[in-house]
C-alpha positions, 0 to 999 in steps of 0.5 A: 881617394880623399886624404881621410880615406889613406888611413884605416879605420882605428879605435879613436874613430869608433869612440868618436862615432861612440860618443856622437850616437850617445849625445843624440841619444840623450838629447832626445832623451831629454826633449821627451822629459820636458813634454810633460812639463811643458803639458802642465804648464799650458794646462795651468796656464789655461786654467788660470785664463778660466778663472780669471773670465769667471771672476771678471763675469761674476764682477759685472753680475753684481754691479748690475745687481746692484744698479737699479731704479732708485726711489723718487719723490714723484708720483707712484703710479698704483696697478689700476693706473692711478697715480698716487703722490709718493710716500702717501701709498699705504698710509691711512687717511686720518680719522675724525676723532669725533668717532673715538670719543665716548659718550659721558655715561651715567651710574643710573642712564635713564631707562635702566631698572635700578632695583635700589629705588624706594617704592612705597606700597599703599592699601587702598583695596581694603584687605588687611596684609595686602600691602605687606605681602605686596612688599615681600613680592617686590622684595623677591623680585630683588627690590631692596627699599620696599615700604608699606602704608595705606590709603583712603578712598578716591583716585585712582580707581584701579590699581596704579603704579605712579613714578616722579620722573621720566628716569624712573619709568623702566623701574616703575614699569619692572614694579608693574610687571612683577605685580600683574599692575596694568596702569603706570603713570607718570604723576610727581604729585601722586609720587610726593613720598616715595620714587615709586608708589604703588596703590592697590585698590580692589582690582588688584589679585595676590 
């Protein structure tokens, strides 16, 4: 029989094995405490390696953005595969500013009815008041210088309507017209005292 087996059990010996079962009981107490927190730790931990390889990826995507071709002064080769010199694509070649440049116009262009112009209607078909009705046709027509005289016998046979100068002839032909006159010539001499003379002669019907 061992030494420590000679003495009965007493109540010092019960507290001891008291005390002992209690410290076990704790200790495991607290290591189950600590699991959670341990769990909370290793989650945060993780969580910030995430992040940390989010924001070290979303770094390299925009430097890589931000790298590119960058321009030349070379040529650009256009979509048919023709090159053209850098800096000159889109731009318009210069025009010739000849095309831009108006023509000097004139207040009267010759060719035009300029309803200003002076006519004298002369009686040569014998017939009193013709020529004044004659001007009051004209006048309607919207000719504002229209006067009237007469004239002896000889050319032309048939009514004609003379004007000075080629400037003149559309005015002259609209006389003409407004008179049911065929026959209009040029004839300066014919024309000495009006811009347009009209000289009535027999043919000639109001």
């Amino acid at each position: 029989m061992s030494a420590p087996d000679q003495y009965p059990e007493d109540e010092f010996d019960e507290a001891a094995r008291s005390r002992a079962a209690h410290g076990s009981h704790r200790e495991r107490a607290r290591r189950a405490s600590l699991l959670p927190l341990i769990a909370v730790l290793a989650a945060l931990v993780v969580v910030v390696w995430v992040a940390a390889l989010l924001v070290g990826g979303g770094g390299d995507d925009d430097e890589t953005a931000t790298e590119g071709p960058t321009p030349t002064d070379g040529p650009v080769e256009s979509p048919t595969g023709e090159e053209t010199p850098s800096g000159e694509a889109g731009e318009e070649s210069p025009t010739d500013g000849s095309a831009d440049e108006e023509s000097p116009s004139e207040d009267v262009p010759a060719g035009d009815v300029d309803l200003a112009t002076d006519v004298e209607v002369l009686n040569g078909a014998r017939v009193a008041g013709i020529a004044g009705r004659t001007a009051e046709t004209l006048g309607a027509a919207g000719f504002t210088t229209v006067t009237t005289g007469n004239i002896g016998e000889g050319p032309p046979e048939v009514s004609t309507v003379y004007y000075a100068d080629p400037t003149l002839a559309a005015t002259a032909q609209e006389v003409a017209d407004a008179l049911g006159i065929d026959a209009v010539e040029e004839d300066a001499e014919q024309a000495a005292t009006s811009s347009v003379v009209v000289v009535l002669r027999p043919d000639f019907q109001e």
